[in-house]
C-alpha positions in Angstrom: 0.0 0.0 0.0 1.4 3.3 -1.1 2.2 5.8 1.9 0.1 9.1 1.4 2.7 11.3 0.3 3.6 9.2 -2.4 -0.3 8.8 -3.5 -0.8 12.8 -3.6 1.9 12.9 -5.9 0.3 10.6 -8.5 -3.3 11.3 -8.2 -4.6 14.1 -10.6 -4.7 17.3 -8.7 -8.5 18.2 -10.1 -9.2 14.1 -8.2 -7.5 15.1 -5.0 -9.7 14.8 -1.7 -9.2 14.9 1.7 -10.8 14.3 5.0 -10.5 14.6 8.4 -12.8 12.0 9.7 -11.2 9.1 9.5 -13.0 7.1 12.4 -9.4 4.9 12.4 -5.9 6.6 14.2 -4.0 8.2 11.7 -0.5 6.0 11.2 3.2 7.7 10.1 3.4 11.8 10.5 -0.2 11.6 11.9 0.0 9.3 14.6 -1.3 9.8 18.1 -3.4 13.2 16.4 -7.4 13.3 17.3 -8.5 13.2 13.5 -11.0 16.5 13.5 -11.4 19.5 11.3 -8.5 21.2 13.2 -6.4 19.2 11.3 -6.9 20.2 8.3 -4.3 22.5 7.4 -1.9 20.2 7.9 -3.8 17.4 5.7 -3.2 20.1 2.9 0.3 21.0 3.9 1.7 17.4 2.7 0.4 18.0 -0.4 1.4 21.2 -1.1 5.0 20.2 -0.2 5.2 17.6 -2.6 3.3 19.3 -5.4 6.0 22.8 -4.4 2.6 25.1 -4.7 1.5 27.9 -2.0 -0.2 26.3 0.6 -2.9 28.2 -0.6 -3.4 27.1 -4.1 -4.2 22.7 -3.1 -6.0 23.9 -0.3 -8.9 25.9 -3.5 -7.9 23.2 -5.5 -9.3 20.4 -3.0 -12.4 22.9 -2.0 -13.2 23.2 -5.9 -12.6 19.4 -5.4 -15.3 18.4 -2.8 -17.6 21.1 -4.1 -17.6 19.0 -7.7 -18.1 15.8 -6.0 -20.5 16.7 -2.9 -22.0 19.3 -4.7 -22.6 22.9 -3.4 -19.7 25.8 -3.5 
């Protein structure tokens, strides 16, 4: 199974979602963290460190993202 930094960097960046949720403990960089919504910015940190993009520019990327899939904004 491919560790999550390696899957953000071959999943198409208009496919990439994320989530906070998870009812299972994080593993890796992650481990021992409550998974809540406070999280989040780091969840988009990773991939913007792999991708070398503002911080900024995954995080409207993934919004644009959900709002496609889930619907809404």
């Amino acid at each position: 199974m491919s560790k999550p930094p390696q899957l953000a960097a071959v999943v198409p960046p208009y496919q990439l979602l994320i989530e906070t949720d998870e009812p299972r403990p994080f593993q890796g960089p992650f481990a021992g963290i409550e998974t809540t919504h406070e999280l989040l910015r780091d969840v988009i940190t990773t991939p913007a460190g792999i991708t070398e993009e503002r911080e900024a520019v995954p995080a409207v990327r993934m919004q644009n993202n959900a709002g496609r899939m889930y619907g809404g904004s």
